[in-house]
PATILO-638982 format. One line per 8 residues: their letters; for each residue x, y, z of C-alpha. Coordinates in nm, 3 decimals, padded with zeros to 5 digits. Layout:
PATILO-638982
A> X,Y,Z; ... $
end
This chain:
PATILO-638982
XXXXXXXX> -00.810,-00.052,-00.582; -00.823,00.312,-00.423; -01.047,00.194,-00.159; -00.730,-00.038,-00.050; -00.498,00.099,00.277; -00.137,00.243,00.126; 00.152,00.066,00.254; 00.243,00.294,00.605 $
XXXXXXXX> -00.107,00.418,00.662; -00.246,00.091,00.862; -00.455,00.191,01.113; -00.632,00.057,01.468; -00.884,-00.167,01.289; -00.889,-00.416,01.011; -00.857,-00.255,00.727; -00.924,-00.347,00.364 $
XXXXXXXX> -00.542,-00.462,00.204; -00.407,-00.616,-00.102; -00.174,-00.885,-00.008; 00.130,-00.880,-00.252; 00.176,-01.277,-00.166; -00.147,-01.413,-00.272; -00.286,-01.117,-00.448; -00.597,-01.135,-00.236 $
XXXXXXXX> -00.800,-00.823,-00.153; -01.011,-00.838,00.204; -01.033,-00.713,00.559; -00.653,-00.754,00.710; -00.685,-00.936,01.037; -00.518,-00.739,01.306; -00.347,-00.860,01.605; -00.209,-00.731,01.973 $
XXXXXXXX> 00.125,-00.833,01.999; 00.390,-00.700,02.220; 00.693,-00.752,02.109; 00.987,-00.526,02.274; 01.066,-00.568,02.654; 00.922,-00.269,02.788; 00.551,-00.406,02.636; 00.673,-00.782,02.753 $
XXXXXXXX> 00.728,-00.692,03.101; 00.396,-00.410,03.122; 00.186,-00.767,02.986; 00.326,-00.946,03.268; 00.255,-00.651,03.548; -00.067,-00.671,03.413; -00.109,-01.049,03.430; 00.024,-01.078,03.747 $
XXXXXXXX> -00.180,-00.795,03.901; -00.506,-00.912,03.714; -00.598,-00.630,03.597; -00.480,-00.387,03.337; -00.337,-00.052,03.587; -00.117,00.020,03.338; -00.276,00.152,02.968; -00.001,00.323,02.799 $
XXXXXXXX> -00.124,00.298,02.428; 00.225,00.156,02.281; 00.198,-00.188,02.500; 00.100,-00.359,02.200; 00.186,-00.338,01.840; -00.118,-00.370,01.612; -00.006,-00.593,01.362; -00.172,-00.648,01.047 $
XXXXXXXX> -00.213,-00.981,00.904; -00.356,-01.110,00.543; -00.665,-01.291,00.643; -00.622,-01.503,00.329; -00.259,-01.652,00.325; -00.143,-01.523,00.702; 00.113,-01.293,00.529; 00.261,-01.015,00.709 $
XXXXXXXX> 00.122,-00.666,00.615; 00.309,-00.407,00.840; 00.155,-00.270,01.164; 00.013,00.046,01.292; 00.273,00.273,01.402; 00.172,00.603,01.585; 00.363,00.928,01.440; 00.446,01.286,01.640 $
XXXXXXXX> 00.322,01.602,01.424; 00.675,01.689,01.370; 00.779,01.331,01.288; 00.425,01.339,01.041; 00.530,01.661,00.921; 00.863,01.588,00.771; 00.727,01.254,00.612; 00.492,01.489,00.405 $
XXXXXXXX> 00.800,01.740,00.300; 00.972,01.364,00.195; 00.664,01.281,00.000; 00.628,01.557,-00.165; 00.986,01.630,-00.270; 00.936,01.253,-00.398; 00.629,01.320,-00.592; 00.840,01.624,-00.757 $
XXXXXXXX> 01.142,01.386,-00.841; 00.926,01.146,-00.975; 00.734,01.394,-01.205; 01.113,01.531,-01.334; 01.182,01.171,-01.438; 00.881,01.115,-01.570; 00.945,01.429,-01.843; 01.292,01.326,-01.912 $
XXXXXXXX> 01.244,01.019,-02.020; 00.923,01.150,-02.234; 01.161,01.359,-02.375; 01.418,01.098,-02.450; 01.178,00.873,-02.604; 01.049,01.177,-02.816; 01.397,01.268,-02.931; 01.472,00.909,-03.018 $
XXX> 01.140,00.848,-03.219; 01.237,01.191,-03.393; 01.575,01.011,-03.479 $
end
């Protein structure tokens, strides 16, 4: 299961998922949706001109699909270093939380079975 995509780190291509609805593990199917105005009305320019002139990269959202059930995985979302940056400072100061918690309650559960 470590070959599997983390929740939040969906990329630009299918990607190999585990779908918590139907517990199936495959390639996610990914689609180009736009979904807020600005990406709406850059479709339509582009329609209407019949061409694509405009290709800013956020005029669609790559969403991520389970190719299984249909389920709704989460999308790709494009991060700034700084943005990317503080996410890793979160993570980590999680990871150290986590690890804290982890020894108290060994050391609860030691202190009990000492009881």
């Amino acid at each position: 299961m470590s070959s599997t995509a983390k929740i939040g780190h969906l990329e630009k291509v299918p990607t190999e998922i585990h779908c918590p609805a139907c517990n199936a593990v495959g390639l996610s199917t990914l689609r180009l949706e736009a979904y807020t105005c600005v990406q709406r009305i850059i479709g339509a320019i582009n329609f209407c001109l019949c061409c694509t002139p405009i290709k800013w990269e956020g005029r669609y959202d790559y969403n991520h699909y389970c190719s299984k059930c249909g389920c709704y995985i989460g999308r790709n979302i494009q991060l700034s270093w700084y943005k990317r940056k503080l996410f890793k400072a979160r993570h980590s100061d999680f990871k150290r939380d986590n690890e804290q918690w982890k020894n108290y309650q060994r050391q609860k559960s030691t202190e009990q079975n000492v009881n």
